[in-house]
C-alpha positions in Angstrom: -1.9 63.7 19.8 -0.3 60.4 21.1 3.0 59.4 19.9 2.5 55.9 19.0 4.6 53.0 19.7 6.3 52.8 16.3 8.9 55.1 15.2 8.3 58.1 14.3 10.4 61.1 13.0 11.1 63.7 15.3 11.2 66.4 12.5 7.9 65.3 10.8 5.9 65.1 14.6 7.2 68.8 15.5 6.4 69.8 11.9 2.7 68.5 12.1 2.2 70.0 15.7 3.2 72.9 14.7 1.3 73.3 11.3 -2.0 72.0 13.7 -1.4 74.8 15.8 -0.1 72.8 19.2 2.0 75.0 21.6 5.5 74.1 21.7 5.8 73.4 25.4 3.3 70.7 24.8 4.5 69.2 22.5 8.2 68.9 24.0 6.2 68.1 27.1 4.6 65.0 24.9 7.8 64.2 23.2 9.8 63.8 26.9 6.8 62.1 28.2 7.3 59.4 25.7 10.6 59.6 26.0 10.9 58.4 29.3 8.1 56.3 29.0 10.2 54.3 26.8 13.5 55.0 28.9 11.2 53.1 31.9 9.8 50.1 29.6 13.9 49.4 28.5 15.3 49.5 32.2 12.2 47.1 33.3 13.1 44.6 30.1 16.8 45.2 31.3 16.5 44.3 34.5 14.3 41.2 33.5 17.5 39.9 31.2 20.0 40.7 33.6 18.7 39.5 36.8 18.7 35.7 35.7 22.7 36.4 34.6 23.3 38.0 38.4 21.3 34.7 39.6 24.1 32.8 37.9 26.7 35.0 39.1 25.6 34.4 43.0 25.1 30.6 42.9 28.6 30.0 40.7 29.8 32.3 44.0 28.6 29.9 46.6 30.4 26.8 44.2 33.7 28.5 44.2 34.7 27.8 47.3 33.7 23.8 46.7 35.4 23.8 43.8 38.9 25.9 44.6 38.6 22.7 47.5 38.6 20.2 44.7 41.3 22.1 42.6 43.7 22.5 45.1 43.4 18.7 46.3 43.9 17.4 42.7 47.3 19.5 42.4 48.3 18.1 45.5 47.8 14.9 44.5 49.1 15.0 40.9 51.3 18.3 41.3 50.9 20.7 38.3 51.1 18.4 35.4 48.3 16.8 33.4 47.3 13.5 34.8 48.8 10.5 32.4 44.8 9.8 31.1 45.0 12.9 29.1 47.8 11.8 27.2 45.9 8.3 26.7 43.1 10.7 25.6 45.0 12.7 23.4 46.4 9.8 21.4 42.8 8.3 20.7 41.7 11.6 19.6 44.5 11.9 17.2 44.3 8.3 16.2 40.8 8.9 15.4 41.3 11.8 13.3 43.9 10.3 11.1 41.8 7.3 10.6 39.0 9.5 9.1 41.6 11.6 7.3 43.2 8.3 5.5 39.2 6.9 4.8 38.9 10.1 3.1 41.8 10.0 1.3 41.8 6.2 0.2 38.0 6.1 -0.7 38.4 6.8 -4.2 41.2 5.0 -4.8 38.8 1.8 -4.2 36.9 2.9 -7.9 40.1 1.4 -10.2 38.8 -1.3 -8.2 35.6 -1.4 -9.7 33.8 0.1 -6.5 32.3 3.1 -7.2 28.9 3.5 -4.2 30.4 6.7 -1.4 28.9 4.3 1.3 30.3 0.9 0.5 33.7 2.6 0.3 33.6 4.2 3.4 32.5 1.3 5.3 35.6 -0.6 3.6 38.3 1.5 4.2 36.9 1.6 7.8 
């Protein structure tokens, strides 16, 4: 009897061998057949996930060198601290965010003035 690809309970298979009259060696013979049957189809579907990650790996490898290059010629140029655009950055990011943090807040203030529509009030607090 063939174990078949779903699971099946240890207990239950030795139980039903046993009561069919099958020889125990031949059935632990079965059960470590199928056992490493399975053990072979996971280190093939294994392998098949991990050799695209060590692809990866190898070609970020050759880069490094390129980009250590580019690193180390940015610090020389702007020593160790940020360069001034991400400051400019920073401030239009923030200045964005409190904009849609006051439209959000002053939206339904606009309905004491008789505007009640989600939509119109957002595009006139913006």
């Amino acid at each position: 009897m063939k174990i078949r690809e779903r699971h099946v309970d240890l207990g239950a298979f030795a139980f039903f061998q046993g009561a069919q009259g099958v020889p125990l060696t031949e059935t632990l013979n079965e059960i470590r057949a199928t056992h490493n049957e399975k053990r072979a189809k996971l280190r093939e579907q294994s392998t098949r996930t991990q050799k695209p990650f060590e692809a990866t790996i190898e070609t970020l490898q050759q880069l490094r060198p390129t980009v250590d290059a580019a690193w180390n010629e940015m610090l020389r140029r702007h020593g160790v601290h940020a360069p001034p655009i991400v400051l400019a950055g920073l401030i239009a990011i923030l200045g964005l965010v409190a904009l849609v943090v006051d439209a959000i807040f002053l939206g339904p203030g606009l309905d004491g003035l008789g505007i009640s529509d989600p939509a119109l009030q957002a595009f006139l607090v913006l």
